[in-house]
C-alpha positions, -999 to +999 in steps of 0.1 A: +239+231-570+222+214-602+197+192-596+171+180-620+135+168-613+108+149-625+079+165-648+057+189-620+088+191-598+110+221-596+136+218-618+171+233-613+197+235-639+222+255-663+213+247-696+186+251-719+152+235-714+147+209-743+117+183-758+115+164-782+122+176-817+083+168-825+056+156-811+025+140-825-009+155-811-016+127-789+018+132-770+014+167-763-005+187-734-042+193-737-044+226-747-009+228-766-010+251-801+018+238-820+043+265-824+023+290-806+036+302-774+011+316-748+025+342-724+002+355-692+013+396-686+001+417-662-019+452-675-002+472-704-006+505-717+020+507-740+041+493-766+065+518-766+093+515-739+103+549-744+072+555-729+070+530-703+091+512-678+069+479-672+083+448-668+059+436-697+070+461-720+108+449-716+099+417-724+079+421-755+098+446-768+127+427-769+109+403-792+100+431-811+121+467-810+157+476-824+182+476-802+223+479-803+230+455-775+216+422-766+223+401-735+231+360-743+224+330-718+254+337-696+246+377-690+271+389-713+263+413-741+262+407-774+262+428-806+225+430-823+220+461-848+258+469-843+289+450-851+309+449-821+307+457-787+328+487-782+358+488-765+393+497-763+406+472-772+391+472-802+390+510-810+350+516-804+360+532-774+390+563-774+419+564-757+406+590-731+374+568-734+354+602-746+343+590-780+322+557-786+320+541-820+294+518-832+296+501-865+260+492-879+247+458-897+245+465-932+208+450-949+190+453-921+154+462-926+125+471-902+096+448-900+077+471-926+105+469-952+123+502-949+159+499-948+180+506-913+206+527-908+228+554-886+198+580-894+177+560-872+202+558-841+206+595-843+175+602-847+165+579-818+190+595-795+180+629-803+145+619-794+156+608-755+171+639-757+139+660-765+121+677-735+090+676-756+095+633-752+096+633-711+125+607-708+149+600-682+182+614-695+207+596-674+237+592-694+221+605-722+231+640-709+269+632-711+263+632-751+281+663-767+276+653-801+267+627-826+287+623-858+278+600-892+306+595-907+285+574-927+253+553-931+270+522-911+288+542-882+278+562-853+302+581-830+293+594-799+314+623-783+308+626-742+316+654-720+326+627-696+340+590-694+307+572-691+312+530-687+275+520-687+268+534-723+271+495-730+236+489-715+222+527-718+224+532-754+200+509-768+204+478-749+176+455-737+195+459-704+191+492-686+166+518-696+159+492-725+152+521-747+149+510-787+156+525-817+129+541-833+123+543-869+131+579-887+108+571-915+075+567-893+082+592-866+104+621-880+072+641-885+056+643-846+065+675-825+063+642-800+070+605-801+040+601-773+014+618-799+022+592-828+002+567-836+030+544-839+025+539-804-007+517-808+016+492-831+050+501-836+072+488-861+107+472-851+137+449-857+131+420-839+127+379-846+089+391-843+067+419-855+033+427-835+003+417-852-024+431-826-031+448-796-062+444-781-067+460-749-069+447-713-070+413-735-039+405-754-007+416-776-002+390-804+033+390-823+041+370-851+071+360-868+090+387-886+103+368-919+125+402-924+145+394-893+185+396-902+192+364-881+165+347-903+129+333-886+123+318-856+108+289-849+075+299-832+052+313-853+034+335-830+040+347-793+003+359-776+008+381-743-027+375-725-032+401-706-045+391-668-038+413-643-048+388-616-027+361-604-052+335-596-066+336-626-027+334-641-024+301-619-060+284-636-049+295-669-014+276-664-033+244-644-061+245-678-034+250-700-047+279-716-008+297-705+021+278-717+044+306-696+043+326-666+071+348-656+077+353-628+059+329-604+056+341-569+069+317-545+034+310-527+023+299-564+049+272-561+036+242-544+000+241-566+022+245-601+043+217-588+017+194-586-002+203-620+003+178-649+021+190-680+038+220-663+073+224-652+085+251-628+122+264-636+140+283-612+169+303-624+194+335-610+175+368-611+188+403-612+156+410-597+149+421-560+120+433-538+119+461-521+100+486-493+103+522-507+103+550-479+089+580-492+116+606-477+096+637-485+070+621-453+079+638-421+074+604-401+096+589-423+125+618-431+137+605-394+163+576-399+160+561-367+126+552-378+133+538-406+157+516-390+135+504-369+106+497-391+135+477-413+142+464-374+105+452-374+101+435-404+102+399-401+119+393-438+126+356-431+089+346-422+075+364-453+097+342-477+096+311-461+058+314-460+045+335-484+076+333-513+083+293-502+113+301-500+118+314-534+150+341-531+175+352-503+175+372-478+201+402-481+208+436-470+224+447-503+203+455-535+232+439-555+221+407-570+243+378-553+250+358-589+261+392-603+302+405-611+295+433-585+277+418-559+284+434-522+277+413-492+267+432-457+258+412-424+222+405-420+203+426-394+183+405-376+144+412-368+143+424-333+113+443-325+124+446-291+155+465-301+135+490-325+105+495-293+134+508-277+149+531-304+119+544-310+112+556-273+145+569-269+136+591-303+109+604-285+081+589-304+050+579-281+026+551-282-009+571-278-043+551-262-050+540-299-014+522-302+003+541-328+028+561-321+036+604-323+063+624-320+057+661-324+018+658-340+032+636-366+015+601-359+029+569-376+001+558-392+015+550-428-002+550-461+008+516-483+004+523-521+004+487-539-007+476-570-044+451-571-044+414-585-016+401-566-029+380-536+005+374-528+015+406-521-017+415-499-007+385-476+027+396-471+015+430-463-007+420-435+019+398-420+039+431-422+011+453-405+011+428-377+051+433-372+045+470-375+019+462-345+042+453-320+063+486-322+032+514-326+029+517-358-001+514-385-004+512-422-035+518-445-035+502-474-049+515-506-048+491-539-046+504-571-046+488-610-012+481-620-014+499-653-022+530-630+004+526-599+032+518-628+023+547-655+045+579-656+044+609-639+030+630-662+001+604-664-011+602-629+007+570-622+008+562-582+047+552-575+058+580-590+035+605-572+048+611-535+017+629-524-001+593-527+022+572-505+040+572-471+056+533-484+051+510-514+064+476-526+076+461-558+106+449-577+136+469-595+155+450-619+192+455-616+215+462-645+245+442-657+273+465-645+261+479-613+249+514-620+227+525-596+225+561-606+190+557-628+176+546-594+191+568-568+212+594-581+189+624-565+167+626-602+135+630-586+100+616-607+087+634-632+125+638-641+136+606-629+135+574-612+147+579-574+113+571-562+125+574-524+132+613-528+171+600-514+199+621-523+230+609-502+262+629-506+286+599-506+265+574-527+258+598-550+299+605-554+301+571-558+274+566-583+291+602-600+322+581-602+313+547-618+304+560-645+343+569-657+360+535-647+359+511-677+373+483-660+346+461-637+367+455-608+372+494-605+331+501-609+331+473-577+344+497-552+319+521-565+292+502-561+304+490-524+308+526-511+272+531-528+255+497-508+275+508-478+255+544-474+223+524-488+224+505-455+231+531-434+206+553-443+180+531-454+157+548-478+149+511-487+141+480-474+156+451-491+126+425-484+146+391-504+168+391-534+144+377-562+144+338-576+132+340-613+105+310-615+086+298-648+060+275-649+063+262-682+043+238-702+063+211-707+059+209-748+082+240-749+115+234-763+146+251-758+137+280-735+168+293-719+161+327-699+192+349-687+191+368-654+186+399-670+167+399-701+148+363-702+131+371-736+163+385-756+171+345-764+139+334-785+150+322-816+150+286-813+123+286-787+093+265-796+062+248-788 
């Protein structure tokens, strides 16, 4: 459906957002900075996204960092740094789909003037590669060698057929790991010990100017850019890790973009003067994570019948307004993979009775025990998101009905997102019987990064699920080429997910801007909204 809204409405559509081609100071917002856009983020503590996998830190450094792969308006890749998307029909990929050949841009320069070439993506790989650099290796590991044939061309050799490489070797997609510049960084036992870190230097349409912490990032234009300047002259992240304050920002017109807008948000942006609220696709969805290392929780018919409990459809008709789908499958439903299972409806009724015929007890305070083990459940969420708290107390009330309590403990969201290694909370599965948040998915459908039994500080499966059969499935995507062979992959994959439940999938995600409506030509993708920004303006 398209449908297209007066100013303050919501406003549905497939193309870009457009204004007028100027505008004389009288026309425009209060507030408006003539081509200076104003962005509201939530806490950072990096610029680096090799060291960091916030949402924040995608964006910005796809304004900012070198990468091989891009991702256009439609979710297809495009070529950045190299030439050509490999494939076999075009030779970048081998016959027995083993080797991978990029070709480079030739004149390309980092934002500080040094020249880029095939030293820098070796070097750059070699440093995911490094223990001493903590990163996830997914993928990465099936690199045998690296050959530069020379400056212009890099050839990867694999130990097996790997399909993602598309979006894992430097793509804003995926890991969203950049090249990194050999000149600045060949010299650190550790890319995490540089100072390079505190403003790093990249390819991008902008260079960062500033960081100022728990206040703002500030980019500017980067008049070195291969694809020439953009239009805006400078992009300021604010940093405000509260959403409230993120709504009065927007409403004062001191925020000319917030992404993503939580659904309850929606009705008071609607109304505001000035701003328009875009709802597009997402590759986004939210999710309840079970910690399976929890005895209370290591018992499946438990977790089905807390995902039994859950009254999914209330929370985003009332909390989200409505903003997303409901769904059983993490797969996103606009996305080349998608997998469709049958709704299970909330029935607390159903999951009392499960739970008694699993011998767990309700005791004189209500919650229930089975063997000394009570289930009384420790939420780990992140602070600043109202939001969020609301939809976990209309949770703890389900969670009533069938004995079981949660605790909630908030933490800042620079802290419950950081890395292992430095204390972060999600990661940690000491600190949390169940947590909440959003995974993005990726373009092709590989789930391995997330669940493929690579347990934090090593990797990303957060639940502590290892599932023989999704994890043959996820072992097998990675050799078929073709999309429609990945499908059944990903199907046997979503199929076990279900089953087993190591996650609840609370809505598939809507992505919604509020925008001030003197922006011109914004035109976000599902999966990388910010890879698009050249013609963007204010």
């Amino acid at each position: 459906m398209k449908r297209v809204v007066a100013v303050g409405l919501v406003l549905l559509f497939s193309g870009a957002l457009t204004g007028a081609a100027s505008l004389s100071p009288a026309e425009r917002n209060p507030g408006t900075i003539p081509h200076v856009l104003r962005v509201a983020a939530g806490d950072i503590s990096t610029l680096n996204p090799h060291l960091g996998v916030f949402a924040d830190i995608a964006n910005i450094s796809s304004l900012t960092m070198a990468y091989l792969v891009k991702w256009d308006s439609r979710n297809e890749p495009y070529p950045e740094l190299a030439t050509a998307i490999p494939s076999m029909a075009n030779g970048g990929i081998s016959k027995d789909g083993l080797t991978i050949t990029y070709h480079l841009r030739r004149g390309v320069r980092w934002s500080d003037g040094a020249p880029f070439s095939a030293d820098d993506v070796i070097f750059s790989t070699n440093a995911v590669l490094d223990p001493a650099n903590n990163e996830g290796h997914s993928g990465w590991d099936f690199i045998t060698k690296i050959d530069e044939p020379d400056k212009y061309t890099v050839v990867y050799h694999l130990k097996k057929r790997f399909s993602p490489f598309v979006e894992t070797f430097f793509s804003t997609s995926g890991t969203a790991y950049c090249i990194l510049p050999k000149h600045l960084l060949s010299g650190y036992k550790s890319i995490s010990e540089a100072p390079y870190n505190q403003l790093p230097v990249g390819i991008g349409p902008f260079k960062y100017e500033r960081w100022d912490r728990e206040q703002d990032v500030v980019l500017v234009a980067n008049s070195l850019y291969f694809r020439g300047r953009p239009k805006l002259n400078s992009i300021i992240f604010k940093i405000i890790p509260d959403r409230n304050t993120m709504l009065i920002q927007v409403q004062a017109h001191e925020i000319d973009l917030w992404y993503t807008v939580p659904g309850t948000y929606l009705t008071r942006l609607e109304a505001t003067p000035g701003v328009l609220v875009l709802q597009r696709p997402s590759y986004e969805w939210y999710h309840l994570d079970f910690n399976l290392t929890s005895p209370a929780l290591q018992d499946v018919v438990v977790r089905r019948a807390l995902r039994l409990a859950y009254d999914r459809a209330t929370a985003l008709h009332k909390i989200q307004h409505d903003a997303g789908t409901l769904s059983e499958s993490p797969t996103p439903p606009n996305s080349p993979y998608s997998v469709e299972e049958q709704l299970i409806p909330y029935d607390p009724s159903l999951a009392n009775s499960m739970l008694d015929k699993d011998g767990w007890k309700v005791g004189p305070d209500g919650v229930r025990t089975k063997n000394g083990v009570a289930l009384n459940l420790r939420y780990a969420i992140y602070s600043g998101a109202p939001d969020v708290d609301d939809a976990i107390e209309l949770l703890r009330q389900n969670w009533q009905q069938i004995g079981v309590a949660i605790t909630v403990k908030h933490y800042p969201l620079s802290m419950f997102f950081a890395m292992a290694k430095d204390g972060g909370i999600v990661y940690d599965q000491a600190k949390w019987d169940i947590t909440s948040f959003a995974w993005k998915n990726d373009a092709l459908g590989d789930y391995s990064g997330t669940y493929g039994c690579d347990f934090p500080p090593n990797g990303s499966d957060v639940p502590h699920w290892c599932n023989r059969e999704a994890l043959a499935a996820m072992n097998a995507f990675p050799s078929h080429y073709d999309q429609r062979q990945r499908n059944a992959d990903v199907k046997q994959f979503v199929e076990q997910f279900v089953e087993d439940v190591p996650v609840i999938v609370v809505n598939q995600r809507v992505n919604v801007y509020a925008l001030n409506s003197d922006v011109k030509r914004f035109d976000p993708n599902a999966i990388t909204p910010f890879d698009n920004f050249m013609d963007v303006d204010i």
